[in-house]
MARTOR-69173 format. One line per field, with one value per atom (N, C-alpha, C, O): atom name; x, y, z. Coordinates in pm, whole numbers, always signed. Example, Ala and Ser with C-alpha at 12.3 -4.5 7.8 and 13.67 -1.06 7.14 Angstrom:
atomo	c(N,CA,C,O,N,CA,C,O)
x	c(+1319,+1230,+1320,+1424,+1285,+1367,+1290,+1341)
y	c(-569,-450,-330,-332,-225,-106,+3,+114)
z	c(+780,+780,+780,+846,+708,+714,+787,+804)
# end
This chain:
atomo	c(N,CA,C,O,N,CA,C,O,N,CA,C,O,N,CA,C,O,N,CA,C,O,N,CA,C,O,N,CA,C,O,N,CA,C,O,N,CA,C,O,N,CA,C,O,N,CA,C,O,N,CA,C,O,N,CA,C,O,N,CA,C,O,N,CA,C,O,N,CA,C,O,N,CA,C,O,N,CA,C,O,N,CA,C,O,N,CA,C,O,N,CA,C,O,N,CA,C,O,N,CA,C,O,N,CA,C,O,N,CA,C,O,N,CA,C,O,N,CA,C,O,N,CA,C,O,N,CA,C,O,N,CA,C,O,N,CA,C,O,N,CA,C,O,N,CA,C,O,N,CA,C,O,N,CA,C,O,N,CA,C,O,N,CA,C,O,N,CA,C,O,N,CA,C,O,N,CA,C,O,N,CA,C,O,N,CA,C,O,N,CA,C,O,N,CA,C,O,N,CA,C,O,N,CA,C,O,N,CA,C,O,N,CA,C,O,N,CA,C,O,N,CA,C,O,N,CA,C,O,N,CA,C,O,N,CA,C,O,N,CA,C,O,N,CA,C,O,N,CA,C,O,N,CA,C,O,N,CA,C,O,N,CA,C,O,N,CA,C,O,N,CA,C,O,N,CA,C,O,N,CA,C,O,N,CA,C,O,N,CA,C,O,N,CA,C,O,N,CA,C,O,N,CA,C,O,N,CA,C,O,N,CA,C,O,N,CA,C,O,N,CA,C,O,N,CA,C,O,N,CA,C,O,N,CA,C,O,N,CA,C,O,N,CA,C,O,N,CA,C,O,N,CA,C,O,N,CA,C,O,N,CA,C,O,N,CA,C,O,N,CA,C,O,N,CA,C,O,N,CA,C,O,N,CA,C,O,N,CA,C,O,N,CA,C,O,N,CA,C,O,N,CA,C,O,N,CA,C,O,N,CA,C,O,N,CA,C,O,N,CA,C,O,N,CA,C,O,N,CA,C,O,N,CA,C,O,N,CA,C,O,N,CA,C,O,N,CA,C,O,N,CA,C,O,N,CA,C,O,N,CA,C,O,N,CA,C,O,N,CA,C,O,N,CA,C,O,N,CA,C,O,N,CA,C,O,N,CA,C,O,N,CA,C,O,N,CA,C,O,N,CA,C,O,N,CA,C,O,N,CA,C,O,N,CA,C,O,N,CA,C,O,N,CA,C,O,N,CA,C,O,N,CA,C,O,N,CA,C,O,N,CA,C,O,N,CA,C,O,N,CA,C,O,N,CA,C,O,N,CA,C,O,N,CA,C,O,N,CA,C,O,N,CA,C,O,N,CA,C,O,N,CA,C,O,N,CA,C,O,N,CA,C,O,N,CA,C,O,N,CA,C,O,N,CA,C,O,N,CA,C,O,N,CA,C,O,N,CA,C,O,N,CA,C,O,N,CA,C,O,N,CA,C,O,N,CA,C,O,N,CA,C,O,N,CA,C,O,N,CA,C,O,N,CA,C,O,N,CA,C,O,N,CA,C,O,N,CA,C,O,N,CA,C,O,N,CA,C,O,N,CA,C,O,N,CA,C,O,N,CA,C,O,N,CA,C,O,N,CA,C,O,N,CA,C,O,N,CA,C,O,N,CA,C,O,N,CA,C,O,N,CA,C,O,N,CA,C,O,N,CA,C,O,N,CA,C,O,N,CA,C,O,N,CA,C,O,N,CA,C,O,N,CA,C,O,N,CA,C,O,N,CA,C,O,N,CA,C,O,N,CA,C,O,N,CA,C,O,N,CA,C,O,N,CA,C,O,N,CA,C,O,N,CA,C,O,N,CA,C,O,N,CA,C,O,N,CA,C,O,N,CA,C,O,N,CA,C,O,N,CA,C,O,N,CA,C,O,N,CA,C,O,N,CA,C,O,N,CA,C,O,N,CA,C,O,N,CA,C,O,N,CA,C,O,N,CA,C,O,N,CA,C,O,N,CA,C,O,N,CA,C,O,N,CA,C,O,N,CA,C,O,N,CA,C,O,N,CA,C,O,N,CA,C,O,N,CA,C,O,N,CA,C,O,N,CA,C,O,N,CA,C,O,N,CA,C,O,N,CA,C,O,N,CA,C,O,N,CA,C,O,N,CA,C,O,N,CA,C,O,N,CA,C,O,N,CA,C,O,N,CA,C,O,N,CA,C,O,N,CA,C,O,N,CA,C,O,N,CA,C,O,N,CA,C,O,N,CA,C,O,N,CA,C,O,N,CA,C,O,N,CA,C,O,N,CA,C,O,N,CA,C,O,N,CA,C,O,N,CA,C,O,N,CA,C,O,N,CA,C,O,N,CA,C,O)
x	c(-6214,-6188,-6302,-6322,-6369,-6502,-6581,-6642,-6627,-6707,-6695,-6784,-6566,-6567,-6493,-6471,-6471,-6473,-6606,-6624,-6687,-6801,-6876,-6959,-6892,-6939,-6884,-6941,-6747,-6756,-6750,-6677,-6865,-6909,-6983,-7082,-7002,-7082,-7209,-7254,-7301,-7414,-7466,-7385,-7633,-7648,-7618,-7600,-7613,-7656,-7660,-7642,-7681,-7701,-7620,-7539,-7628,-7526,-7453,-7507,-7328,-7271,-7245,-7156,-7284,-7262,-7156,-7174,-7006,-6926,-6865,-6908,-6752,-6711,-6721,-6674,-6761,-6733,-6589,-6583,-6441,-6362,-6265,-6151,-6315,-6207,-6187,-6258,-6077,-6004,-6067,-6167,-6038,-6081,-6034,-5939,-6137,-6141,-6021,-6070,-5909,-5858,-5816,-5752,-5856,-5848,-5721,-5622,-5698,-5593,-5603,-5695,-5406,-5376,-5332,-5283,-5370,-5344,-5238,-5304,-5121,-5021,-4924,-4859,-4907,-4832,-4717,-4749,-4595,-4485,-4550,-4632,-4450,-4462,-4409,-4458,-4280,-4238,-4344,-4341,-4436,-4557,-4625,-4712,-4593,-4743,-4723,-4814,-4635,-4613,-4616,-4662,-4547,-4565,-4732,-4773,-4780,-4943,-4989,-5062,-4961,-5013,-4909,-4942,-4857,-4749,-4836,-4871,-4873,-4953,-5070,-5124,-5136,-5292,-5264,-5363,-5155,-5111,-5113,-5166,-5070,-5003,-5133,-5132,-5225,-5324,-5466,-5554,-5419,-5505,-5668,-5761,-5674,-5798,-5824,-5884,-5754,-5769,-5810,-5854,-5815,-5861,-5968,-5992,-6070,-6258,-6248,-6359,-6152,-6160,-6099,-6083,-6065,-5999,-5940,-5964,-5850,-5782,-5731,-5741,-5655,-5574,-5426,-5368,-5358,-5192,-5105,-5023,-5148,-5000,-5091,-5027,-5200,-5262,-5286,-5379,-5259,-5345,-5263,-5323,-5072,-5002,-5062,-5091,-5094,-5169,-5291,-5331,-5349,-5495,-5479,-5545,-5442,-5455,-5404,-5450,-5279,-5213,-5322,-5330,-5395,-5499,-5608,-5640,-5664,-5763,-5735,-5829,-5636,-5553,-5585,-5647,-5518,-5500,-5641,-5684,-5755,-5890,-5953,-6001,-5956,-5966,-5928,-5998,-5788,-5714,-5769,-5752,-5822,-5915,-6018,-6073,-6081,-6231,-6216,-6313,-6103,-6064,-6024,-5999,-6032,-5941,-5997,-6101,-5971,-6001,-6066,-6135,-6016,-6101,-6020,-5899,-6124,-6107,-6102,-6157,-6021,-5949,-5980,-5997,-5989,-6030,-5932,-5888,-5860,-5755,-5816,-5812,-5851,-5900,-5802,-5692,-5797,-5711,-5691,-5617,-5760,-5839,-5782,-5807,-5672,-5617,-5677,-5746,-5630,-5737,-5738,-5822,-5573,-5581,-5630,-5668,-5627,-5733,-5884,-5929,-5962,-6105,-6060,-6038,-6025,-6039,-6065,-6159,-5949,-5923,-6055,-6075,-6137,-6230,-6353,-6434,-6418,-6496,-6625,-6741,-6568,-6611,-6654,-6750,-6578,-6651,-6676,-6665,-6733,-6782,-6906,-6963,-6915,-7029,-7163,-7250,-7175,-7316,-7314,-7414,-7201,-7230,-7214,-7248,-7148,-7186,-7314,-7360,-7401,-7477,-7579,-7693,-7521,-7661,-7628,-7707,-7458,-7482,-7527,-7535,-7556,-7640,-7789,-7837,-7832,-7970,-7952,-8032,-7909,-7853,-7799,-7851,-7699,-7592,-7699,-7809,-7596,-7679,-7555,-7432,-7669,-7637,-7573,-7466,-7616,-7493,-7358,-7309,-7296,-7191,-7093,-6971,-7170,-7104,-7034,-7082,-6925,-6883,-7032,-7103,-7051,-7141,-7065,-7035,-7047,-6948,-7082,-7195,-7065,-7167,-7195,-7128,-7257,-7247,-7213,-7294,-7115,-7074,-7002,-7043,-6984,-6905,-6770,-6746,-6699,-6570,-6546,-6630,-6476,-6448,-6417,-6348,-6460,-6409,-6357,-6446,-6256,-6161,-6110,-5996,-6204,-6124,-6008,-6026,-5913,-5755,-5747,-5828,-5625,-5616,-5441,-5387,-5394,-5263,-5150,-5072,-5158,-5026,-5166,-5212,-5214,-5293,-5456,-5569,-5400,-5513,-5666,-5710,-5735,-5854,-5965,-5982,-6066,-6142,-6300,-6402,-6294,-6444,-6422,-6341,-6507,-6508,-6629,-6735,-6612,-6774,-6742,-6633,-6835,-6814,-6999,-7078,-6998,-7157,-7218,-7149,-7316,-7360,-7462,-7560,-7454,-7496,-7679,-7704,-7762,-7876,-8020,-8139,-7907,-7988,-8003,-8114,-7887,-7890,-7951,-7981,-7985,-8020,-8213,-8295,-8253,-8398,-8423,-8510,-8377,-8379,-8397,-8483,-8302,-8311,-8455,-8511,-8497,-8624,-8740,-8820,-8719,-8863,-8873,-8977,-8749,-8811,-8789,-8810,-8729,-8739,-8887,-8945,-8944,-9110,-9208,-9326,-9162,-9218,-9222,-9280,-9142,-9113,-9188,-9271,-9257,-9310,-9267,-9154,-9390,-9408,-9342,-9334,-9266,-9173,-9175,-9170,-9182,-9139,-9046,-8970,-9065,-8975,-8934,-8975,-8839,-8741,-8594,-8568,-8504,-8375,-8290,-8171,-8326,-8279,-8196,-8266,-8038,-8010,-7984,-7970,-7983,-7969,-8061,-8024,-8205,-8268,-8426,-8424,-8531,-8696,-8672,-8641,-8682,-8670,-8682,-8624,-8761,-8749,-8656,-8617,-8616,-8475,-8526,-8605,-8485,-8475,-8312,-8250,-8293,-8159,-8153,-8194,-8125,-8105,-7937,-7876,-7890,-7750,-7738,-7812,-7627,-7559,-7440,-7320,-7499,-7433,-7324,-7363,-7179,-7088,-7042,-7096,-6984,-6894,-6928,-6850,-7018,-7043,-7128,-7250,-7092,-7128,-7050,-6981,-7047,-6977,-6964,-6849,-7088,-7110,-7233,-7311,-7228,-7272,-7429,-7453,-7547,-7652,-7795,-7804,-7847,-7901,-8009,-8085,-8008,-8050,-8230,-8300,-8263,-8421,-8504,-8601,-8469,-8585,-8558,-8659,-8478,-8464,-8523,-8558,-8527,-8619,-8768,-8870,-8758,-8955,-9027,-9140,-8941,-8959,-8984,-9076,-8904,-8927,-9048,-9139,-9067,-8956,-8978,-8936,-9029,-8973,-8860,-8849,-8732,-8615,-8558,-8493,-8571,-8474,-8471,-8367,-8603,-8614,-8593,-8559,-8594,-8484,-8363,-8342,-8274,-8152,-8127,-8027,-8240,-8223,-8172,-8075,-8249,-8301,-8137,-8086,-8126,-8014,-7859,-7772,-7826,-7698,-7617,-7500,-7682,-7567,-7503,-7385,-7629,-7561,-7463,-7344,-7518,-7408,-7241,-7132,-7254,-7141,-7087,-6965,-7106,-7099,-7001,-6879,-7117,-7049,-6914,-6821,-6905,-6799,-6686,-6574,-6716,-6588,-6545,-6424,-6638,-6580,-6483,-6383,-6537,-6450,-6307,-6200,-6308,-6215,-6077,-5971,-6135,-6086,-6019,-5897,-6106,-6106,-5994,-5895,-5989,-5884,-5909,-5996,-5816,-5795,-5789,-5844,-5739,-5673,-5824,-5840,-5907,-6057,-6091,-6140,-6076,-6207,-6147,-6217,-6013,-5968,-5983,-5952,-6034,-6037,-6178,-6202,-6248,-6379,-6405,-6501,-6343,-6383,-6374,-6466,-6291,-6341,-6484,-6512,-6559,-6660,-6752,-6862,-6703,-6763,-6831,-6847)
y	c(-1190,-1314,-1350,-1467,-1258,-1309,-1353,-1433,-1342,-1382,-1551,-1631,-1573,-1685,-1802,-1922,-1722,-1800,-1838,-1936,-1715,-1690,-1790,-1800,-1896,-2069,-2182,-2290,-2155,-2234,-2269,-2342,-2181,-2182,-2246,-2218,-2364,-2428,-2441,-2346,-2543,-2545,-2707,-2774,-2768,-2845,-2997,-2980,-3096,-3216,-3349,-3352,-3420,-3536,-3649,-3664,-3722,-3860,-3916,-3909,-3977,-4055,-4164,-4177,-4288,-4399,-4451,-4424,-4552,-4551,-4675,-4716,-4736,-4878,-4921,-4836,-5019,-5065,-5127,-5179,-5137,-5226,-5044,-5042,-4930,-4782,-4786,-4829,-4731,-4699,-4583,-4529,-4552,-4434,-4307,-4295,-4205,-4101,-4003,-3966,-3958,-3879,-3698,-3675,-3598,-3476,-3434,-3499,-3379,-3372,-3203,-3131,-3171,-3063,-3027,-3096,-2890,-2863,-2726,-2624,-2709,-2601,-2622,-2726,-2491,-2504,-2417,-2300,-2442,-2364,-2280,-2300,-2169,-2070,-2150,-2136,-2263,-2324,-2443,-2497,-2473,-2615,-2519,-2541,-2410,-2355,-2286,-2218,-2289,-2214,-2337,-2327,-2484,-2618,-2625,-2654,-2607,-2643,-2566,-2616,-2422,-2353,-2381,-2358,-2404,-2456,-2571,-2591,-2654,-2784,-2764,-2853,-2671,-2589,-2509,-2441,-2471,-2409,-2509,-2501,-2580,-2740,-2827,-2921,-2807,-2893,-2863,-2932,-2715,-2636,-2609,-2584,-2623,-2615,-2456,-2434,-2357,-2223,-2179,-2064,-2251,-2160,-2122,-2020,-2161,-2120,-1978,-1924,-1913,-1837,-1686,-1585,-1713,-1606,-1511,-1395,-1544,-1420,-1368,-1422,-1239,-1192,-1241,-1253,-1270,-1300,-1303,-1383,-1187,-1151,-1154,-1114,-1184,-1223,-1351,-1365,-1455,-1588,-1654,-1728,-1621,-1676,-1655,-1748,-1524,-1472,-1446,-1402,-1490,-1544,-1676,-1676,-1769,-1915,-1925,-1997,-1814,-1874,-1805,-1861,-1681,-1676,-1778,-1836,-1811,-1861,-2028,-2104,-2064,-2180,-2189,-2276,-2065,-2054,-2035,-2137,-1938,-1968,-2123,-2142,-2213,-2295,-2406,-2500,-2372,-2480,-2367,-2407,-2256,-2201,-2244,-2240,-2299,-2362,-2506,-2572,-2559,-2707,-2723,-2829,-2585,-2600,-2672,-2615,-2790,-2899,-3017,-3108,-2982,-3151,-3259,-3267,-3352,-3504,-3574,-3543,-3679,-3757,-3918,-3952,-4025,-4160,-4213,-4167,-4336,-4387,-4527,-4622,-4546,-4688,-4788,-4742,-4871,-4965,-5027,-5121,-4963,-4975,-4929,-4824,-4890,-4830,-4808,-4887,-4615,-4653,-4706,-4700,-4784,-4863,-4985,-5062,-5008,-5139,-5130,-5226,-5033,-4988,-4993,-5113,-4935,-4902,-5078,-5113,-5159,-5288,-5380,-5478,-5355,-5434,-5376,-5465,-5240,-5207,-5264,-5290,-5275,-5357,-5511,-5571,-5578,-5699,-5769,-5888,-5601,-5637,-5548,-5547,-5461,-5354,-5399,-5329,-5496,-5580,-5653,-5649,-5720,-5768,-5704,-5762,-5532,-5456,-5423,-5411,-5400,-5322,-5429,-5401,-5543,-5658,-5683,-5718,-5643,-5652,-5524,-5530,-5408,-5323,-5370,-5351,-5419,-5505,-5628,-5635,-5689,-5808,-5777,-5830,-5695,-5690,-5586,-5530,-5604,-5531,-5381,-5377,-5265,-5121,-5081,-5020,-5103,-5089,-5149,-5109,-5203,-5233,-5125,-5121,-5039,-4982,-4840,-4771,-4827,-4667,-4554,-4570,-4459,-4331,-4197,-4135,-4181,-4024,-3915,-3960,-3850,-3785,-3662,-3677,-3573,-3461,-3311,-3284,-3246,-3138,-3006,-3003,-2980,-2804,-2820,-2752,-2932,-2963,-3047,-3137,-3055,-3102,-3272,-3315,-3355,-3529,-3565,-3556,-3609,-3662,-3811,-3840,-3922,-4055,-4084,-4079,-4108,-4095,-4255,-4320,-4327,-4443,-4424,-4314,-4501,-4496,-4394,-4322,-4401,-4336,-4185,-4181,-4108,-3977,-3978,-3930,-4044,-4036,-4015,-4075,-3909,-3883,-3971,-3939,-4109,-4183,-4130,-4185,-3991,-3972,-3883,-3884,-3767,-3629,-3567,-3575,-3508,-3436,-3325,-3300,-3239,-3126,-3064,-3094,-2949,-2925,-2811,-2709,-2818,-2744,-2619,-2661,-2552,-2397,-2452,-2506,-2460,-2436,-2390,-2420,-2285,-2159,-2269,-2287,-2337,-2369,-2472,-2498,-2569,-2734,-2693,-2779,-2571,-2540,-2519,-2598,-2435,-2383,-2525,-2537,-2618,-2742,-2826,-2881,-2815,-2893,-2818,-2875,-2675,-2630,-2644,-2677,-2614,-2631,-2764,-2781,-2856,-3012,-3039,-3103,-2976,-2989,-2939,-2973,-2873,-2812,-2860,-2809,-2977,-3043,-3090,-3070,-3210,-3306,-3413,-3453,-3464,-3638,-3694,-3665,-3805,-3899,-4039,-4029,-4147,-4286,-4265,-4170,-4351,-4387,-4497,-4599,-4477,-4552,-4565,-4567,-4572,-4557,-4668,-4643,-4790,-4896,-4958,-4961,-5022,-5072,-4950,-4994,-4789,-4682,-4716,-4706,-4762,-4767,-4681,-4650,-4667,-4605,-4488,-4457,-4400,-4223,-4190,-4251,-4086,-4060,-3955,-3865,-3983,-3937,-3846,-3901,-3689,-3667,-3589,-3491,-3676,-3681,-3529,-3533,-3431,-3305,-3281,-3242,-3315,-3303,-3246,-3231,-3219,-3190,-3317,-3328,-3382,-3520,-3479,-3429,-3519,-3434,-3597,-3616,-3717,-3852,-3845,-3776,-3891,-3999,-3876,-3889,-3804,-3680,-3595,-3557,-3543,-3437,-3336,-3310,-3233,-3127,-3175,-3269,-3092,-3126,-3070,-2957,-3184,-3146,-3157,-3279,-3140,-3169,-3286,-3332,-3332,-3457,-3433,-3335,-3578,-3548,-3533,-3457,-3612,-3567,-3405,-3349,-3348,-3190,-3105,-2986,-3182,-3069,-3162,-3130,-3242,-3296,-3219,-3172,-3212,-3127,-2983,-2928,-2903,-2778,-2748,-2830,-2597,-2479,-2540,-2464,-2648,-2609,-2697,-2732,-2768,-2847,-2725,-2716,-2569,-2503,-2416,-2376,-2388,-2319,-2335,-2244,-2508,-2588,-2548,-2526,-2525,-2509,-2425,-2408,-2327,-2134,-2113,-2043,-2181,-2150,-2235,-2216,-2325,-2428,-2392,-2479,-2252,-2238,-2209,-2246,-2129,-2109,-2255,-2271,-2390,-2460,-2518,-2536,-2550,-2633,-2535,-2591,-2434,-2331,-2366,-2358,-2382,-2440,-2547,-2554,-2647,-2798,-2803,-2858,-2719,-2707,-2658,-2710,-2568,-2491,-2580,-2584,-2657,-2738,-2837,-2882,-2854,-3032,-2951,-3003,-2815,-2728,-2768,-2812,-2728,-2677,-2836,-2855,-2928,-3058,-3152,-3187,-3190,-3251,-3178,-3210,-3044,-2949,-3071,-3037,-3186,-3261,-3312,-3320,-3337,-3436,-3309,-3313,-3212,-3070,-3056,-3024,-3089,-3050,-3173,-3186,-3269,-3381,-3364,-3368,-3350,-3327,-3221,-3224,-3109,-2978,-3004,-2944,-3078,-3093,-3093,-3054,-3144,-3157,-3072,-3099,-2929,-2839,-2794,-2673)
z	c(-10549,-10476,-10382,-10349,-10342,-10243,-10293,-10220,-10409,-10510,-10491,-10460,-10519,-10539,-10387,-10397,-10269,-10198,-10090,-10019,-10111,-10002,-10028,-9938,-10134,-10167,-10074,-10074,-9976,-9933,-9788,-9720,-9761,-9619,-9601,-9669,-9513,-9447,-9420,-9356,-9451,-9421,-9358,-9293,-9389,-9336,-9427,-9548,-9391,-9493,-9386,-9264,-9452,-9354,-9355,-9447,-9275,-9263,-9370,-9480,-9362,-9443,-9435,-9351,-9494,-9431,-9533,-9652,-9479,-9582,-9509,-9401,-9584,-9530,-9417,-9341,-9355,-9203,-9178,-9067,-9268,-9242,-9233,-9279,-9182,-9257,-9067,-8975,-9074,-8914,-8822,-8871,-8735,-8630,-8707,-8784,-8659,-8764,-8689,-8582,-8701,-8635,-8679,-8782,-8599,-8648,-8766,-8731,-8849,-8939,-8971,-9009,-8925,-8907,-9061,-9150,-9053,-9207,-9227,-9246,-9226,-9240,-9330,-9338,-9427,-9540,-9512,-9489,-9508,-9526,-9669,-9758,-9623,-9785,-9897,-10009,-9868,-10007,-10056,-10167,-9951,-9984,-10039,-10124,-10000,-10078,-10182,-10229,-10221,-10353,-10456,-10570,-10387,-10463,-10502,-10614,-10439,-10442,-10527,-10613,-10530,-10601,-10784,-10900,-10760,-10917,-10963,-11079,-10842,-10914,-10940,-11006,-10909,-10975,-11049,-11075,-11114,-11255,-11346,-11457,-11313,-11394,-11400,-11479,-11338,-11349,-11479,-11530,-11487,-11599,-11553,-11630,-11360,-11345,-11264,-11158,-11359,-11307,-11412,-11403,-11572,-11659,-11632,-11696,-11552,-11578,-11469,-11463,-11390,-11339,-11391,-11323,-11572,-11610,-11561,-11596,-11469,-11429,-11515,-11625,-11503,-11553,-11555,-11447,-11677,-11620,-11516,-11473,-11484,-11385,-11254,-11157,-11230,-11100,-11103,-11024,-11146,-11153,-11040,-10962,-11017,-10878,-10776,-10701,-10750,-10639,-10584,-10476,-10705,-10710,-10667,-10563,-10677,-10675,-10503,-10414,-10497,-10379,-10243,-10133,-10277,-10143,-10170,-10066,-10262,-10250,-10234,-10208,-10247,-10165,-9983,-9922,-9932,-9800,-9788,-9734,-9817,-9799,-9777,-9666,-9852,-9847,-9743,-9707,-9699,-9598,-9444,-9329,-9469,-9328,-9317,-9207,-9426,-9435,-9415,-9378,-9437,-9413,-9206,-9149,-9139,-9022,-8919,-8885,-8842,-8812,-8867,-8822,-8982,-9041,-9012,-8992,-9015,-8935,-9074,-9179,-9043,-9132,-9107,-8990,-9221,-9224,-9269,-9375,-9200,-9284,-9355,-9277,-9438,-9549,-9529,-9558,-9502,-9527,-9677,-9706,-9750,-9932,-9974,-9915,-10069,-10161,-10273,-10335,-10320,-10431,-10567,-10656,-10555,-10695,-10680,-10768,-10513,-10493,-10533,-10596,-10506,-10535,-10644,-10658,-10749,-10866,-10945,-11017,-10901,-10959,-10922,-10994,-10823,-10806,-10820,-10847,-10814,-10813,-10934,-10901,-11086,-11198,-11120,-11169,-10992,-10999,-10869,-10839,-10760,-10701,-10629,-10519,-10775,-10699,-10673,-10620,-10704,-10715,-10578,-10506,-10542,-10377,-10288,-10185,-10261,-10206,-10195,-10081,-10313,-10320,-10247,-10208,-10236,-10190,-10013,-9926,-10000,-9851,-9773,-9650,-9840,-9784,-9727,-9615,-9814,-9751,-9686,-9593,-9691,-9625,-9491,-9393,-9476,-9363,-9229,-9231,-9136,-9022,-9067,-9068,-9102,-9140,-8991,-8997,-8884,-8782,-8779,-8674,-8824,-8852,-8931,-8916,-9017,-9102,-9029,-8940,-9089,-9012,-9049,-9148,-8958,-8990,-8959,-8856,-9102,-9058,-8975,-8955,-8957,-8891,-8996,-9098,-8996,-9077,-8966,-8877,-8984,-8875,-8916,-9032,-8914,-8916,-9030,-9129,-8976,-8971,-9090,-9090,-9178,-9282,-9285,-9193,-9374,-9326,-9419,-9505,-9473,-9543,-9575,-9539,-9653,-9612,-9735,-9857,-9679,-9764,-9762,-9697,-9852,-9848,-9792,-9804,-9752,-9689,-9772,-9710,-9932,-9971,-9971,-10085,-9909,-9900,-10033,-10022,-10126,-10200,-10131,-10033,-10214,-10103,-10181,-10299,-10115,-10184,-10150,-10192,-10049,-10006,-9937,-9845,-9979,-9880,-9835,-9896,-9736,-9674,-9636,-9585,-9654,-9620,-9675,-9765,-9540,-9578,-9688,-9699,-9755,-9850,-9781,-9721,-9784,-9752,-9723,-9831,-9668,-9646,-9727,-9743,-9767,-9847,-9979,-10031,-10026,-10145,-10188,-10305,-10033,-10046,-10023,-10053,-9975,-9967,-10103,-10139,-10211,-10300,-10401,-10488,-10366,-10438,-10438,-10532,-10285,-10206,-10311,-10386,-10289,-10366,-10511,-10568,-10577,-10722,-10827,-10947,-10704,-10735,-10742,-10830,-10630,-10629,-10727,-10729,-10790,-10917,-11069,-11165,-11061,-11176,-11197,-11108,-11336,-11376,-11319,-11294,-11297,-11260,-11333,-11453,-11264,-11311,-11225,-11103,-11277,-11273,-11123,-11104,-11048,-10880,-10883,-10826,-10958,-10980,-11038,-11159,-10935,-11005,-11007,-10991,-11025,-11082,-10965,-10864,-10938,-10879,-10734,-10620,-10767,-10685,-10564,-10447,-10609,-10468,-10572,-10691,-10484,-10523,-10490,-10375,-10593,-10617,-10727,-10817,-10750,-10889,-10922,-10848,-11083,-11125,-11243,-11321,-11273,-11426,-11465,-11423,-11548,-11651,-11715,-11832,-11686,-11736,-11720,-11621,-11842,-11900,-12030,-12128,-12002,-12147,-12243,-12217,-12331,-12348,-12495,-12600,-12460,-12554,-12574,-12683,-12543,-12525,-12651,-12716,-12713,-12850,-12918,-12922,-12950,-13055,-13062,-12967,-13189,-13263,-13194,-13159,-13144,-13071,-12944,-12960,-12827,-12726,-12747,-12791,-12701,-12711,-12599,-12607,-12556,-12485,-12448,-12534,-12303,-12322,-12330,-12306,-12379,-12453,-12332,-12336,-12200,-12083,-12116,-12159,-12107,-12059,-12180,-12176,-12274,-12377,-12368,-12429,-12308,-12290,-12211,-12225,-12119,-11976,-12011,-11952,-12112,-12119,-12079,-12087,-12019,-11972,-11815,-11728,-11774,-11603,-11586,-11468,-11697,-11690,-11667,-11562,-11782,-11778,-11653,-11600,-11606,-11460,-11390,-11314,-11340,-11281,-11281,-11161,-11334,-11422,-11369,-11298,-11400,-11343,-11205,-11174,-11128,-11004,-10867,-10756,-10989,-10906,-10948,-10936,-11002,-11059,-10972,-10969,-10882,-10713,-10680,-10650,-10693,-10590,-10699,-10671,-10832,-10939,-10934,-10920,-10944,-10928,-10762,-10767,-10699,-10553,-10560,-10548,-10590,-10658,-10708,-10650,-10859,-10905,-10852,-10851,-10812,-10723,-10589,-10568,-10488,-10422,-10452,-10397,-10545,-10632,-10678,-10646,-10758,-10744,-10682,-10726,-10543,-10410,-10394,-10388,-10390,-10312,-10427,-10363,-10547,-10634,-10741,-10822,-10757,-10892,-11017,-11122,-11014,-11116,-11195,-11316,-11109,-11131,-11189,-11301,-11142,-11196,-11380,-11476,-11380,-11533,-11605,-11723,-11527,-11596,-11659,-11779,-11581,-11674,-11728,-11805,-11711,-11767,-11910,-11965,-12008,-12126,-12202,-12316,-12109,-12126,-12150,-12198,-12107,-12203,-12314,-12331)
# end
């Protein structure tokens, strides 16, 4: 079990900037009766996002249910955003209006906008019925240097990521949607061998990644785990 909780300790990252119309951020207490928590842990059975941790049978209740409570100790004082946005509202508009967002970022005065801060403490923005539409929480140090140096080691690439903003981008995936069997994408075999050293060098933090999102909506992690 340490193995796999000692990922989600805290580190540095930087600002978040996120709606200007979301409410005052207020601290959010987190305590589970033994019967919530045995619910929680039934709904991460039910969600099918414990298979990648092969437990054994007859440990996977009690596996799930400490490394549950781990988690809500690593969550202890996180601060909470209430949206006035629902997220079947985002969902319904996002198709037809991501383009005038994306233009009142340059347009609008960027002070206006909420700035979560980046801190110790976990941030959570929920839409009124709890749905979570945006979370923060910091990435280990060790793992985001590790990223800095052998990002730097890559091949030159084009600075440009289209409506994202000037940065350069390389596409190293594994593409399964519209094919038979999953294959790799063509920057990442152009690139060979410093795509795959890349790869090498960044598996703490992708294993990181994964296991947060885990932790954070079990339901999203099994949703894509097909993708295998």
């Amino acid at each position: 079990m340490k193995s796999q909780l000692s990922i989600l300790n805290p580190a540095t990252v930087g600002p978040t900037p996120v709606s200007p119309t979301l409410t005052s951020s207020t601290p959010a207490t987190i305590t589970l009766k033994p019967a919530a928590v045995q619910r929680e842990v039934q709904n991460l059975l039910n969600s099918g996002a414990l298979q990648d941790f092969n437990w054994p049978a007859d440990q996977i209740r009690k596996n799930a249910s400490d490394l549950l409570e781990s988690w809500k100790i690593a969550q202890a004082g996180m601060q909470q955003t209430i949206s006035p946005i629902t997220y079947i509202q985002l969902k319904d508009e996002k198709r037809k209006h991501y383009k005038s967002v994306l233009e009142s970022t340059t347009t609008t005065n960027l002070d206006a906008f909420t700035v979560i801060i980046s801190a110790a403490e976990h941030h959570s923005i929920v839409d009124d019925h709890g749905v979570i539409l945006g979370y923060q929480c910091r990435i280990p140090q060790t793992l985001l240097a590790t990223l800095s140096a052998s990002s730097s080691q890559l091949p030159c690439t084009r600075v440009d990521a289209g409506i994202c903003g000037q940065y350069p981008t390389h596409h190293y995936a594994v593409w399964k949607e519209y094919a038979s069997k999953p294959h790799l994408s063509s920057e990442y075999k152009k690139d060979l061998p410093a795509s795959a050293n890349w790869c090498e060098l960044n598996r703490a933090l992708f294993t990181y990644l994964s296991n947060t999102l885990w932790c954070i909506s079990p339901q999203t992690y099994a949703k894509y785990s097909h993708a295998r």
